[in-house]
C-alpha angles and dihedrals in degrees: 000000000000114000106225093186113131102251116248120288107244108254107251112237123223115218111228103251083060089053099044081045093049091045095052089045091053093048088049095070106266110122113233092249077076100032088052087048094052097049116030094248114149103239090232093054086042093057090040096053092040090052087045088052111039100243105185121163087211090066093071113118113245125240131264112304122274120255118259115266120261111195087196089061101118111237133248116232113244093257083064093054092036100065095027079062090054088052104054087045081052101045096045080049094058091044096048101257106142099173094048102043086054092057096058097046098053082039088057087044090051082055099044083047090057101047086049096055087045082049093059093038105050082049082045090065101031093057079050091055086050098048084056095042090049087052091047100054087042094058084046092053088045087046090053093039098056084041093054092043086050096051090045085051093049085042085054101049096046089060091046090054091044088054105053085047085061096048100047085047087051090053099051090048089054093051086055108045084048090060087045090053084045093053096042083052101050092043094046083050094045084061110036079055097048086044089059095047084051088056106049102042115101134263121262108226085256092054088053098042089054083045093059103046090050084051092057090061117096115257092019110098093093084060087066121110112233 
């Protein structure tokens, strides 16, 4: 029986400097979906060569050494590494590091997180201030409130007071000018009875002698008694 299989494709060959230029791309960051996609690699020829050869991203060598550390250095704010840390990300991105890009990012998020959570909570302690504050002023208006009633209450009572003094004082005044009026009475009665007991007594031989004699001048007769 004939076999109509097509036959096997011939495996591609890479030539070394592709390999050694997919393997520093790789441990670079990128994924091989990308590196197989930059440089025309198959994906399966690409595992089997990174397994062959040992690929591992952890065996990149690391960068210069840090500095050593000065406690005296003075400190950037957060708004300075923040956006120091923007601009390495930035600047790994535009060079292809992947890995690296990605760090600084999540390390610029871990900052921008931070500040977030300072942010609420510094809002979170200031609406407190002003809770307190706002019970306060209110304990000092009530304050103020129960003062100023005490004081119009004391205000009251001393004119009520005033004014029964005064009438009390009224009333005593009233008592004595109506005793006044009473004595005045008694005494304008007592003369005009003792004047009409004056009038109607009779007169002794020397009044009517001096009546007489008054009644012989002209013009006097209506002067008479009767």
């Amino acid at each position: 029986m004939t076999d109509l299989s097509p036959p096997p494709s011939p495996r591609r060959r890479y030539d070394a400097d592709l390999w050694d230029q997919a393997r520093s791309l790789y441990q670079q960051g990128h994924t091989a979906e990308t590196v197989c996609a930059r440089l025309g690699l198959g994906q399966t020829a690409f595992w089997r060569r990174a397994r062959k050869g040992c690929w591992r991203r952890v065996d990149v060598p690391a960068g210069p050494a840090p500095d050593p550390y000065d406690p005296q250095a003075p400190v950037p704010d957060r708004a300075a590494l923040m956006a120091d840390a923007w601009k390495r990300a930035a600047h790994a991105q535009a060079q292809g590091r992947v890995a690296e890009a990605l760090r600084w990012m999540r390390h610029h998020a871990a900052m921008a997180d931070a500040a977030r959570a300072e942010d609420r909570e510094i809002d979170r302690q200031s609406a407190e201030r002003m809770r307190a504050m706002t019970r306060s002023a209110r304990g000092v208006e009530a304050e103020a409130l129960a003062a100023l009633q005490q004081v119009r209450n004391e205000r009251r009572a001393r004119v009520l007071s005033r004014a029964d003094v005064a009438a009390d004082e009224l009333a005593a005044l009233t008592q004595v000018m109506q005793r006044v009026e009473a004595r005045a009475g008694y005494e304008a009665a007592k003369g005009r009875e003792g004047q009409s007991k004056s009038d109607s007594s009779p007169l002794n031989r020397a009044e009517r002698r001096r009546a007489e004699r008054a009644a012989r001048r002209p013009g006097a007769a209506a002067t008479l008694p009767p």
